[in-house]
C-alpha angles and dihedrals in degrees: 000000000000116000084242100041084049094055094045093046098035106021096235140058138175123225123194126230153154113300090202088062101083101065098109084065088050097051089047089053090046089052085039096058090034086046084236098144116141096229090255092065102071118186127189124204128208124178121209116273128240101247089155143000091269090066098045089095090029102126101205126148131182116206098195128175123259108165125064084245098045080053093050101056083063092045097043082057101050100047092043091065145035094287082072082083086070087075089063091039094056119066119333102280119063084193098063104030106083143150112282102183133358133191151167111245117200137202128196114186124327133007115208110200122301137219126247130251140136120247108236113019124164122156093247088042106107134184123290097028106096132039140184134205134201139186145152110265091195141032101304124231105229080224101053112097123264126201117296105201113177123208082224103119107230100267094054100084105162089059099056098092089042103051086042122136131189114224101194108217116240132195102249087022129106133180128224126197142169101269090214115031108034115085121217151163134193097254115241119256140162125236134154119282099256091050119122122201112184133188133193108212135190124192122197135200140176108255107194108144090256094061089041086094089042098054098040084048082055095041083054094050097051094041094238113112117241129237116194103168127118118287109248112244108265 
């Protein structure tokens, strides 16, 4: 079965790719946590938040980009590999599907059972518009949690455990998944309290002019800011 045929059947999809290729993240980790950024690489930063007793001593941030050349470094990346596939994979026009957002997501210690969501929904938003990607950005723990998707369409909340399915996370490995319609957690794991797990993500949208209100609703929402220009040439 083709990558693209697999995510539009099954909502999800993995891609290989070098390991080695994602240096320029790591360097940008490693000036984010030394607050080395030259002022044209901006970084937000957003923690989890409490939704239940479980998450108050949950330690999660989110680095996200917040400047057209912080963006860049994750799409320079990405075009410059094999992930650049996932832009054919997701929707029916490489040019305008692009990533949106980006962000380093980190882990320290546990993680109790998370809800599930989707990443970009909007009423007009349909299938097949919108991706994300995940992979590690450094060496990966076997017992650290992967990414639990469930088949139960979103209103059908009391399948969702049931139709649930664990995507174990590998180096050189990246995940790609419907941004809409494809539910998912963080599965719950247990690790020792110094642990880091950390993730690069990428998330797409279709950026025709008529989505451009649609995704900056979503980018407000989520309280990440949206780019929909054109990606530069690698």
């Amino acid at each position: 079965m083709s990558k693209k045929k697999e995510f539009l059947e099954k909502g999800v999809t993995k891609l290989a790719f070098s390991f080695d290729e994602l240096d320029p993240i790591r360097k940008l980790h490693f000036n984010i946590l030394d607050e080395n950024l030259p002022p044209e690489i901006d970084i937000g930063i957003k923690s989890h938040e409490d939704y239940s007793e479980e998450f108050h001593d949950v330690r999660m941030r989110w680095y996200f980009a917040k400047s057209p050349d912080a963006l860049n470094i994750f799409r320079n990346v990405l075009d410059g590999c094999e992930l650049a596939l996932s832009r054919d994979i997701i929707g029916s026009n490489k040019i305008t599907m692009r990533v949106v957002q980006a962000n380093i997501i980190e882990t320290i210690g546990s993680y109790p059972t998370g809800r599930w969501h989707s990443d970009f929904f909007h009423e007009h938003l349909k299938r097949n518009e919108s991706g994300t990607m995940l992979t590690p950005l450094f060496p990966f723990q076997t017992y650290f949690g992967g990414l639990e998707t469930t088949s139960a369409h979103r209103d059908d909340y009391d399948n969702y455990d049931k139709l649930a399915s664990i995507h174990k996370y590998k180096e050189g490995e990246a995940i790609l998944f419907d941004g809409t319609s494809t539910i998912h957690r963080t599965q719950s794991y247990k690790a020792y309290p110094g642990d880091k797990r950390i993730l690069v993500c990428w998330q797409f949208g279709c950026t025709r002019k008529d989505m451009h209100s649609i995704l900056n609703k979503i980018g407000e929402n989520n309280g990440d800011p949206m780019f929909l220009n054109e990606h530069a040439p690698v």
